[in-house]
C-alpha positions in Angstrom: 0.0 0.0 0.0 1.2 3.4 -1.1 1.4 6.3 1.8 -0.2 8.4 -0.9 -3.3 6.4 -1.3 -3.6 5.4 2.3 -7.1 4.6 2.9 -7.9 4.6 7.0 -10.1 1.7 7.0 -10.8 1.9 10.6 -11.7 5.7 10.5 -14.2 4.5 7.3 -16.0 2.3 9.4 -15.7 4.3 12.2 -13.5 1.6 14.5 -11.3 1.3 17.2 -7.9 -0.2 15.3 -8.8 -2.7 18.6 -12.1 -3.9 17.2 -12.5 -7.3 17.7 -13.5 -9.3 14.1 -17.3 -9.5 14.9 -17.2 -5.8 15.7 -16.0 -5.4 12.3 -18.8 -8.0 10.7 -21.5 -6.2 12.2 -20.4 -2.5 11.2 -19.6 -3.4 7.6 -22.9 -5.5 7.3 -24.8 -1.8 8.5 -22.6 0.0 6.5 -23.4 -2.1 3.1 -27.0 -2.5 3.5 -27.2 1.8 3.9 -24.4 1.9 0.7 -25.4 -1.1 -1.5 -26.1 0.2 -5.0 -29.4 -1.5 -4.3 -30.7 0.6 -1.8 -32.5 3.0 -4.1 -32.5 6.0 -1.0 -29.1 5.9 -0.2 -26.9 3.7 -2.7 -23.2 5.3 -2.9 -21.5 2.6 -5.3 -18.0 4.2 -4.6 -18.6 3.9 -0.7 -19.6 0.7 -1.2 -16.5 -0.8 -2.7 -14.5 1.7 -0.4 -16.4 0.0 2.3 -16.0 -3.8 0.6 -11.7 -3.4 0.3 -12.1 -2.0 3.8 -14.0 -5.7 5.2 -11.8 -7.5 2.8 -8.5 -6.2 4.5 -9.5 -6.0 8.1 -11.4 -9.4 8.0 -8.5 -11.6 7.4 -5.8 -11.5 10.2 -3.1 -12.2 7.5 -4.3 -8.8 5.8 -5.3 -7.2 8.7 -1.3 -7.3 10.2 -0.2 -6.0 6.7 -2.9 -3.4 6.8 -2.4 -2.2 10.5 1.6 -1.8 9.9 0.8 0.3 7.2 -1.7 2.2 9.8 0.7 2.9 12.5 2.9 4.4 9.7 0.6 6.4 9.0 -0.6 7.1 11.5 2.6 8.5 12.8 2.5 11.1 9.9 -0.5 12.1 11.0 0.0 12.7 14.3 3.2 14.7 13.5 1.4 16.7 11.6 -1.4 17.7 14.3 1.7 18.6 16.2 3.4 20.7 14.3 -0.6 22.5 13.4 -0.9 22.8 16.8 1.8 24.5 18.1 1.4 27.9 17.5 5.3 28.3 17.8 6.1 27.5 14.8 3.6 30.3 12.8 5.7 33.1 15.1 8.5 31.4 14.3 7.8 32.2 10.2 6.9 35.1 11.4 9.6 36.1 12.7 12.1 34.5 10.1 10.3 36.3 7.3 10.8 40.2 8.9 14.4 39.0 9.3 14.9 37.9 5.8 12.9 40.5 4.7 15.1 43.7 7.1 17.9 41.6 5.3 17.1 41.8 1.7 15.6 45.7 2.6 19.3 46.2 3.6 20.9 44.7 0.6 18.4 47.0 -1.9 19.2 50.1 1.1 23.1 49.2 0.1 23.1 48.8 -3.9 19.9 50.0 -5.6 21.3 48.3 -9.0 22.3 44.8 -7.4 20.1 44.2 -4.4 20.0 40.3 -5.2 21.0 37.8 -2.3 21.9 34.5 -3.1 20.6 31.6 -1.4 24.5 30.8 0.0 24.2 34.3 1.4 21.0 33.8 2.6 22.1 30.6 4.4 25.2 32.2 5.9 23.4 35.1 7.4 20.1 33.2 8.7 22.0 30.6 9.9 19.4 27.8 7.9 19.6 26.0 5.4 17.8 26.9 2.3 15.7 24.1 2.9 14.4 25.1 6.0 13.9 29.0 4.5 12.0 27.3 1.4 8.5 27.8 3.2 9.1 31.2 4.1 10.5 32.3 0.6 7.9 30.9 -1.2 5.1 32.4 0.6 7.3 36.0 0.5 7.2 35.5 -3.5 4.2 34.4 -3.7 2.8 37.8 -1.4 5.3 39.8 -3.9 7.7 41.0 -1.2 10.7 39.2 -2.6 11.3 38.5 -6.2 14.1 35.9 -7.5 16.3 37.5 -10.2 17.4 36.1 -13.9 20.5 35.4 -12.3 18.6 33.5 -9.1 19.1 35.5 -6.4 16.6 36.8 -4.2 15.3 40.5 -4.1 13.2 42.6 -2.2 10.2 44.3 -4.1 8.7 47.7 -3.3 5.9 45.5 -1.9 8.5 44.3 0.4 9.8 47.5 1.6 6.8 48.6 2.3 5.7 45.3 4.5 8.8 45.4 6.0 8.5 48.9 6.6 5.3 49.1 8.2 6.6 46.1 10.6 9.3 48.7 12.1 6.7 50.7 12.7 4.7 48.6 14.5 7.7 47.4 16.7 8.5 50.9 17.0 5.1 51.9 18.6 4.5 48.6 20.5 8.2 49.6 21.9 6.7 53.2 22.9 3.4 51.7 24.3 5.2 49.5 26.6 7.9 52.1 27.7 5.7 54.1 29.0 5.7 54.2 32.8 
């Protein structure tokens, strides 16, 4: 079975991954009568089959081990995933890297109007990440039009940008004042 394709049988028949193989009998049975193309109010002939492979692969204990090894693999995806959504850390933490890349390429345009491009070694050097790990963040700043990435494939910022990365001084700058204040 291919992760990309992964079906969650149990979460299709709405099961425990502990459900004993009656359980499993008597939910698909419900579950086909409701789906069976037959069923003139309620026939789904895609759920059905879904629902048939599902029965087919959890009925038999040979299939069922496959199957479930495939689950907790997963499943593990999965729940890495609902941690990384759920800690709110890592959106500040984008945040955060993309006013830094973006005071850094303000700099660079700031220095040399003609040649304001940064190139991804630079970029790594100076951020301290790999490219790889920046990827996210420049994407979403080209795709907002803050950066742009030159013929020659270096990164630069776009009036857009100055003006986003402008208007986030400011804010610091009167958050700063705000909080000074005794």
């Amino acid at each position: 079975m291919e992760e990309e394709s992964f079906v969650d049988y149990y979460e299709l028949l709405g099961l425990s991954p502990n459900a004993l193989s009656d359980t499993i009998e008597r939910v698909f049975r419900h579950l086909a009568r409701r789906f069976h193309p037959d069923n003139q109010a309620t026939a789904d002939r895609d759920k059905f089959d879904l629902l048939l492979k599902a029965y087919k692969a959890l009925r038999d204990p040979a299939k069922r081990a496959e199957y479930d090894v495939q689950y907790r693999k997963n499943a593990g995806v999965r729940t890495e995933l609902i941690e990384v959504a759920s800690d709110g850390g890592v959106v500040e933490q984008d945040v955060d890297i993309q006013n830094k890349l973006l005071s850094l390429f303000y700099a660079k345009r700031r220095i040399n109007v003609q040649d304001p491009g940064v190139s991804e070694y630079e970029l790594e050097r100076v951020s301290g990440y790999p490219v790889e790990f920046l990827a996210f963040n420049l994407w979403y700043m080209r795709e907002k039009r803050w950066i742009l990435k030159t013929e020659n494939g270096m990164y630069a910022i776009t009036a857009d940008g100055v003006d986003r990365a402008t208007s986030e001084s400011r804010t610091k700058a009167t958050n700063k004042l705000l909080t000074d204040q005794s």
